[in-house]
C-alpha positions as CSV (number, residue, x, y, z in Angstrom):
1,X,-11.7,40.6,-3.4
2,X,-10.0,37.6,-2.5
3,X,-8.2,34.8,-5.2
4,X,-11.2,33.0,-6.7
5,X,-10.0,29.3,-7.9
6,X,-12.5,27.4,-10.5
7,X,-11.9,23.8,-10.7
8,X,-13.5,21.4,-13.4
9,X,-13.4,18.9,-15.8
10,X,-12.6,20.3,-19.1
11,X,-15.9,19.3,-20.9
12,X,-19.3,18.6,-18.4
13,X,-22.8,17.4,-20.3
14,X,-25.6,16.8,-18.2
15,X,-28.9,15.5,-19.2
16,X,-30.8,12.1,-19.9
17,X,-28.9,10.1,-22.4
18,X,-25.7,11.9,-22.8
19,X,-24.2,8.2,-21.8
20,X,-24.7,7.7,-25.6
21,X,-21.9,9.7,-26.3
22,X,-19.6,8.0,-24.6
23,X,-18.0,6.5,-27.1
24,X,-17.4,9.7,-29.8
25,X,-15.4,11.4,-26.7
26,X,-13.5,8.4,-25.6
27,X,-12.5,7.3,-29.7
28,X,-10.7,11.1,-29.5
29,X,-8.7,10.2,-26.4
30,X,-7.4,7.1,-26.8
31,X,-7.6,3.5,-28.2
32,X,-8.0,1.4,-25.3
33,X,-10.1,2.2,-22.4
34,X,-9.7,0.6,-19.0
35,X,-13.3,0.7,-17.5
36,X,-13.3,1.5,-13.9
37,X,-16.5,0.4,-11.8
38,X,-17.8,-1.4,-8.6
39,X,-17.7,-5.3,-8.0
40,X,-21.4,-6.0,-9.0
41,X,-23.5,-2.8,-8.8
42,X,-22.6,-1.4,-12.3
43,X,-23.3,-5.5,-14.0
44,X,-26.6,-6.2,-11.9
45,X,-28.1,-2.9,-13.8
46,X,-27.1,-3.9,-17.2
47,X,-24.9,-0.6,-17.5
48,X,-21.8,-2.3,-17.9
49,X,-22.6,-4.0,-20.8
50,X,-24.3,-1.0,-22.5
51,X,-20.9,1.2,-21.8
52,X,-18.7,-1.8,-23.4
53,X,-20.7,-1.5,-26.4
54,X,-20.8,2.0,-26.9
55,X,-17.1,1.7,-26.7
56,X,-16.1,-0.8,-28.9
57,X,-19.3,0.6,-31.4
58,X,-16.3,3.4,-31.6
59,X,-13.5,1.5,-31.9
60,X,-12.3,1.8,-28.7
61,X,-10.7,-1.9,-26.9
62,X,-12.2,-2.3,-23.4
63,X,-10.4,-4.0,-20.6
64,X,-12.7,-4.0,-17.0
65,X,-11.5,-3.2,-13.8
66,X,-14.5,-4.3,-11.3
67,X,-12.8,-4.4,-8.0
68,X,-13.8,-0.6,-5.8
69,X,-14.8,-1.4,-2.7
70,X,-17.2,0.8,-1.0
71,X,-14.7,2.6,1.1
72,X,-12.1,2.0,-1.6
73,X,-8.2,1.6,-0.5
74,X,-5.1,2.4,-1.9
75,X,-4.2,-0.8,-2.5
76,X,-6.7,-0.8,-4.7
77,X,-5.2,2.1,-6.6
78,X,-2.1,0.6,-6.9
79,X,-3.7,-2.7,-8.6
80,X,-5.5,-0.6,-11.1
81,X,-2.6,1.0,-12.2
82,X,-1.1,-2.9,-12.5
83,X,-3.7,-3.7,-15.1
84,X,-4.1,-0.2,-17.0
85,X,-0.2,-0.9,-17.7
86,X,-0.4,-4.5,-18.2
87,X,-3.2,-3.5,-20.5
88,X,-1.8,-1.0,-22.4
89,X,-4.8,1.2,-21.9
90,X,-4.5,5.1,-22.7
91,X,-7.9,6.2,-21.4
92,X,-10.0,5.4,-18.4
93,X,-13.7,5.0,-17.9
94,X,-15.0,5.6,-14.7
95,X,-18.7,4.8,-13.9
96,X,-20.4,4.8,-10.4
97,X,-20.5,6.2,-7.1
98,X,-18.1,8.3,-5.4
99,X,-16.0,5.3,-4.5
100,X,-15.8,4.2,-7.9
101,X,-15.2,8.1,-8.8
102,X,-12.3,8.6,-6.8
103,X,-10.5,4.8,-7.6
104,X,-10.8,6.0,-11.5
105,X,-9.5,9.5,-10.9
106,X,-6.6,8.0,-9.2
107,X,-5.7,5.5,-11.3
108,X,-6.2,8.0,-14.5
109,X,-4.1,10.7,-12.8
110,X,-1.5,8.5,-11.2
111,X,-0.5,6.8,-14.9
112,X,2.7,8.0,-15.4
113,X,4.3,8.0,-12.2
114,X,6.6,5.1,-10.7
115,X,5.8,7.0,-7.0
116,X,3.4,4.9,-4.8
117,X,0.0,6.8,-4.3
118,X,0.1,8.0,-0.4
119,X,-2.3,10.3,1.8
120,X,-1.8,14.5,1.9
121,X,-0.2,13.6,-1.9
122,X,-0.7,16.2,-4.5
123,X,-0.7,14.9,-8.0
124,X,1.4,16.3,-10.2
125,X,1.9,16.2,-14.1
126,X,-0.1,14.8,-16.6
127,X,-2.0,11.1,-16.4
128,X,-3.7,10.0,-19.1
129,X,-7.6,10.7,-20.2
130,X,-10.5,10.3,-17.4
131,X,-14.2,10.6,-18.5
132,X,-16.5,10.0,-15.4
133,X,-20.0,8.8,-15.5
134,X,-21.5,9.1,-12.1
135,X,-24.1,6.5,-11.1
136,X,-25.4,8.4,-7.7
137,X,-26.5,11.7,-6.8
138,X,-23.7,12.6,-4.4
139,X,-19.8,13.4,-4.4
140,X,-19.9,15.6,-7.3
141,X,-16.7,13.5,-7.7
142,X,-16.6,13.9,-11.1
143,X,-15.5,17.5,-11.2
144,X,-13.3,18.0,-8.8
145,X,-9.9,17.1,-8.4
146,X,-9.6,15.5,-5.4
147,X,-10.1,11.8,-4.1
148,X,-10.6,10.3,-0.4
149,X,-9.2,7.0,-0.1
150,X,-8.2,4.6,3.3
151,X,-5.0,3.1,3.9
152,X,-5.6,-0.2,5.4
153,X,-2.8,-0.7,7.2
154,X,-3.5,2.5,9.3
155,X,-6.9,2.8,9.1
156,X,-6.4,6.3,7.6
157,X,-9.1,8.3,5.3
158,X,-7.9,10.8,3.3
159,X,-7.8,12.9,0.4
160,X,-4.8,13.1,-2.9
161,X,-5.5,15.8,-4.7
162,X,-4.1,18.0,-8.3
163,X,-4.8,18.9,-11.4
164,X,-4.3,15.3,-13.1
165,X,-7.3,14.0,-11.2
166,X,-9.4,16.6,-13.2
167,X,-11.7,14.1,-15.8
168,X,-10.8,15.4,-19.1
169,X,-14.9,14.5,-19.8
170,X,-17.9,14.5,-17.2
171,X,-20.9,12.7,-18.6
172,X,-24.1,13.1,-16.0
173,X,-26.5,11.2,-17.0
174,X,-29.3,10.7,-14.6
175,X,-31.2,7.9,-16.3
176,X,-28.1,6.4,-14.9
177,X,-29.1,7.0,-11.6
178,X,-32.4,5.4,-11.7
179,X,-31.2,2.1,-10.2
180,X,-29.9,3.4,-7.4
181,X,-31.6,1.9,-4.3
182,X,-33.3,3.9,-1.7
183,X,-30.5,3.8,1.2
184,X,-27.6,4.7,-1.1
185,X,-29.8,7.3,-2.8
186,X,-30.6,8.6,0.6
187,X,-27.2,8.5,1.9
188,X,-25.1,9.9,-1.2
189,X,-28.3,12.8,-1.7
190,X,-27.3,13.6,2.1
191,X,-23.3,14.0,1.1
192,X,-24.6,16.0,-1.7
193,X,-26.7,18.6,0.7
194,X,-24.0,18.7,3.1
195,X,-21.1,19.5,0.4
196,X,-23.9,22.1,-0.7
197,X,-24.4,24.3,2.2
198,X,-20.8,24.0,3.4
199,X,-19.9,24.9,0.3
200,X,-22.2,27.7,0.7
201,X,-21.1,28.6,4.3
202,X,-17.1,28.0,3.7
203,X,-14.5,30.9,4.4
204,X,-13.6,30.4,0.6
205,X,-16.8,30.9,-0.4
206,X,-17.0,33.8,-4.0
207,X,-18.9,35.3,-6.3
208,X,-18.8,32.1,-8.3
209,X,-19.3,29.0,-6.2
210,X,-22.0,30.3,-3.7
211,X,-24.4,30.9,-6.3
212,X,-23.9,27.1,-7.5
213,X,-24.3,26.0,-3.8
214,X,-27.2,27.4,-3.1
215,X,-29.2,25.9,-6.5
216,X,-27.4,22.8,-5.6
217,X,-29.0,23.1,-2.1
218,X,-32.4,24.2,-3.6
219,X,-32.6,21.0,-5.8
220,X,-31.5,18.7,-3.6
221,X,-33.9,19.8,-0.7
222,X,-36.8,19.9,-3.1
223,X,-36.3,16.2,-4.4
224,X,-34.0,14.2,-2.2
225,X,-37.4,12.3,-0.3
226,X,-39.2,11.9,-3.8
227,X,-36.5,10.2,-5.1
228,X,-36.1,7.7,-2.5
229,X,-39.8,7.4,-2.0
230,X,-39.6,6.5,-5.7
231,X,-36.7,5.8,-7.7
232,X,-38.1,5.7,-11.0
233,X,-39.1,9.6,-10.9
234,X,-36.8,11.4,-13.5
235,X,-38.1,14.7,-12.1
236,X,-36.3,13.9,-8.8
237,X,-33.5,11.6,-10.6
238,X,-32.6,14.8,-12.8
239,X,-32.7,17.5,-10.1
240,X,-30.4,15.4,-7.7
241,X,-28.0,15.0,-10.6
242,X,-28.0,18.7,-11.2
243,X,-27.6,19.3,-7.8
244,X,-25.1,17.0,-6.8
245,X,-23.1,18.1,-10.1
246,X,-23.0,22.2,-8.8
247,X,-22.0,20.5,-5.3
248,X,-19.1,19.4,-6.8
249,X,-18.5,22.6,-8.6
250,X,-19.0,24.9,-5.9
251,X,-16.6,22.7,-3.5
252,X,-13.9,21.8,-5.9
253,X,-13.7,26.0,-5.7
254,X,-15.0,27.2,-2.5
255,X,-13.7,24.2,0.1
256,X,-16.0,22.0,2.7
257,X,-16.2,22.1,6.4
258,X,-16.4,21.1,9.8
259,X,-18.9,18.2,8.9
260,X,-16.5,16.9,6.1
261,X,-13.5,17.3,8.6
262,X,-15.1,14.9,11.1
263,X,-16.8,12.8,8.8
264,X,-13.3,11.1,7.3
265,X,-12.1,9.9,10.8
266,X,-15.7,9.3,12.1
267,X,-16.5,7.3,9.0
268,X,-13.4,5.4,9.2
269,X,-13.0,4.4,12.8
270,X,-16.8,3.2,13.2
271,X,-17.1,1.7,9.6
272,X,-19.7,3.9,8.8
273,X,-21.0,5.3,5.4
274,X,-19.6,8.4,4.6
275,X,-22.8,9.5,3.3
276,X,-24.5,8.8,6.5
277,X,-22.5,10.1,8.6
278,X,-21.9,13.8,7.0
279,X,-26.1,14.0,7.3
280,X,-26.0,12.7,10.7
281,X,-23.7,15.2,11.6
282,X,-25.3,18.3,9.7
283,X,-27.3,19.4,12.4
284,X,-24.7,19.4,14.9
285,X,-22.4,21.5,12.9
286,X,-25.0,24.3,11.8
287,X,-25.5,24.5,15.7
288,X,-22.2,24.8,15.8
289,X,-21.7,27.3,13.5
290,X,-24.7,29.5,14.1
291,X,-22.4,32.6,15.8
292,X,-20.7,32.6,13.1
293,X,-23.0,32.3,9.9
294,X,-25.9,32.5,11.4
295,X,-26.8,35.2,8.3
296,X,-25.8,32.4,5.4
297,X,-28.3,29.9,7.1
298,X,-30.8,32.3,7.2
299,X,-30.8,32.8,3.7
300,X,-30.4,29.4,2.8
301,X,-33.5,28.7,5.1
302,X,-35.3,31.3,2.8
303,X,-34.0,30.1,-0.7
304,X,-35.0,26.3,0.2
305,X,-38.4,27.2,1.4
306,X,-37.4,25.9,5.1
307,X,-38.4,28.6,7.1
308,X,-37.0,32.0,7.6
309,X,-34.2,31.5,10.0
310,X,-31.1,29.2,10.5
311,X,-33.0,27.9,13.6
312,X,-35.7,26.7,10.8
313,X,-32.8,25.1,9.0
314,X,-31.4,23.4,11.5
315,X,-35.1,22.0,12.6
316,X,-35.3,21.4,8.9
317,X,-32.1,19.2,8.4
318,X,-32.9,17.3,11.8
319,X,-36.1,16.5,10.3
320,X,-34.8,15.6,6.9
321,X,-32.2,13.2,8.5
322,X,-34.7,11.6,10.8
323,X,-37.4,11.0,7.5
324,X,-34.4,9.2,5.9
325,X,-33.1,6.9,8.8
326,X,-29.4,8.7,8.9
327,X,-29.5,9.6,12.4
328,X,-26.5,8.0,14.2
329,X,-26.5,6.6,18.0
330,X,-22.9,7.6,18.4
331,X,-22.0,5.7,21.6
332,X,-24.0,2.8,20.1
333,X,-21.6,3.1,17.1
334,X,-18.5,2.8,18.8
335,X,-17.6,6.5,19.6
336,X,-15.9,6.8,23.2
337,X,-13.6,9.0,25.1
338,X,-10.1,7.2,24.3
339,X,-11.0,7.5,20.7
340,X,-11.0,11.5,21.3
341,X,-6.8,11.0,20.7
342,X,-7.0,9.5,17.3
343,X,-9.7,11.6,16.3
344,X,-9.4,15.5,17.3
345,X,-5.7,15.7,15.8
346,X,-7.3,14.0,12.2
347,X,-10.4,16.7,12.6
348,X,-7.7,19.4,13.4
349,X,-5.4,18.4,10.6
350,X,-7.8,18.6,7.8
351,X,-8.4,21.2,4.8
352,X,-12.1,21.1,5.4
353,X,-11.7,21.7,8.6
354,X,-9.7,24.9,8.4
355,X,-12.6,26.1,5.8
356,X,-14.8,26.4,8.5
357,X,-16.9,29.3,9.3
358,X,-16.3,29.4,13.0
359,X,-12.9,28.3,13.7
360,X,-12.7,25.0,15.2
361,X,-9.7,24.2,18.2
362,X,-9.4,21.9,20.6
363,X,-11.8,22.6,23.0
364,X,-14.8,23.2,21.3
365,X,-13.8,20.3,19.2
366,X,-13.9,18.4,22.3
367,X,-16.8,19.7,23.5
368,X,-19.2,18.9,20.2
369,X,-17.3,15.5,20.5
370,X,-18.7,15.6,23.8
371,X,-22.1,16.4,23.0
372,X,-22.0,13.5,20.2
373,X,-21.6,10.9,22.9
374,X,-24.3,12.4,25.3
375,X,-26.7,12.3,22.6
């Protein structure tokens, strides 16, 4: 048996209402919470306000940080870190999407360190106290140790990574998810399917994560439609939690693949959502990968009630992407030739990537790439 690596926050509750806690963990972590959160999103739904208050019902002094963009920088890092120091704040608060997520995480596990934050990066040492409250069904960003962030002076998406980006408390609540509107619920349940049977497929797939992947997969694909058909269903709201939570689990142990190697530079370069793009690029990559796990698929197909095959998969995810209006024109989006330079070197160079079930090189890099544009 290979080394089997399980990655987590120390502490995950899931279930309607375990936001109410919030402020009982954060009063035993620290005294002054910097609240981490989108520029409107997190306000508009009346969540902010309700998170203060549980805070300071605790004792706990609040200063807000609402500046996370969606495809958040990090410059935007570096302020945070500014104003948890200027703040003398010994515990962040994270609530929102993965965004959001990975800007907290960051800033959290980055305290105590003069060193700028930079790409390929791994964390090291202690930050101070993260508790993450995702607001979307889709990173699973708040267990695992890892955030993607852009340099905008490059253009660059990537990931830092260690232990110190670990949230020391995950609080899933999916009432919390209930105002999330149809495209991102759409777009983020997509990420959450993709990082769900890549997980599943991955080279460093165990014992351990694949079981997790595959009920991640099962949930999602029994509940992703109903829950952007109709946002207020906690049936669906509460299965896509669940399943975007054992995503994150099953990745943060078992790695991603192809889809999430191409999705970074792809997403970057064409200013696409990253959501989007992984499930517009899901079929492609089964297809891809069908020589090579062609027996994974076909149980997956079996365990989500798909079909019997990876063929009925792949039909199955093409449909699914289609339904949800995630397909992507990708010479109407800006993908050409000359771009092939900038992006098969990123593709090549990335951790996901070299998860892969069928390895991945140049040429049939360039090929699928090829296919892409004749789309």
């Amino acid at each position: 048996m290979s080394e089997i690596a399980i990655r987590s926050a120390r502490q995950i509750l899931f279930g309607p209402g375990v936001r109410e806690q919030l402020g009982t963990h954060a009063a035993s972590l620290g005294t002054r919470a910097l609240i981490v959160c989108g520029r409107t999103s997190l306000e508009r739904s009346g969540a902010l306000e309700e998170l203060q208050g549980l805070l300071e019902g605790d004792g706990v002094g609040v200063t807000v940080f609402a500046e996370v963009e969606p495809e958040p920088s990090l410059a935007t890092v570096e302020r945070g870190r500014v104003t948890l120091a200027d703040n003398n704040c010994d515990l962040v608060i994270v609530a929102g999407g993965g965004s959001a997520l990975d800007v907290g995480k960051s800033i959290a596990g980055l305290a105590n360190t003069a060193e700028p934050v930079r790409h390929g990066r791994e964390v090291k040492g202690l930050g101070v106290p993260c508790i993450a409250l995702p607001t979307t069904s889709g990173t699973g960003a708040e267990v695992t140790p890892n955030a993607v962030l852009t340099n905008t002076e490059t253009g660059e998406k990537a990931s830092i990574r260690g232990h110190s980006l670990l949230p020391e408390v995950a609080l899933v609540d999916p009432d919390l998810t209930l105002s999330c509107p149809p495209d991102v619920t759409a777009f983020s349940g997509l990420d959450a399917l993709t990082q769900a049977i890549e997980a599943f497929v991955s080279t460093g797939s165990n014992t351990i994560s694949s079981p997790m992947a595959e009920e991640a997969a099962r949930r999602i694909a029994g509940s992703l439609r109903q829950a952007v058909r109709d946002g207020a269903s906690l049936q669906a709201r509460e299965d896509m939690a669940l399943g975007s939570l054992l995503a994150g689990l099953a990745l943060a142990s078992a790695r991603l693949g192809l889809v999430h190697g191409l999705a970074h530079p792809l997403g970057s370069l064409y200013h696409l959502p990253h959501g989007r793009v992984c499930g517009a690029l899901l079929p492609w990559v089964i297809d891809f990968n069908l020589e090579a796990a062609g027996a994974q698929y076909d149980h997956l197909a079996r365990a989500l009630r798909v079909g019997q095959s990876a063929e009925d998969l792949l039909a199955w995810t093409e449909a699914l992407v289609d339904d949800l209006r995630a397909d992507v024109d990708w010479r109407e989006a800006g993908l050409k030739r000359p771009d092939f330079g900038q992006i098969i070197p990123a593709v090549l160079d990335s951790g996901s990537t070299a998860h892969n079930p069928r390895r991945v090189d140049e040429a049939n890099l360039r090929r699928l790439l090829e296919d892409l544009l004749a789309a």
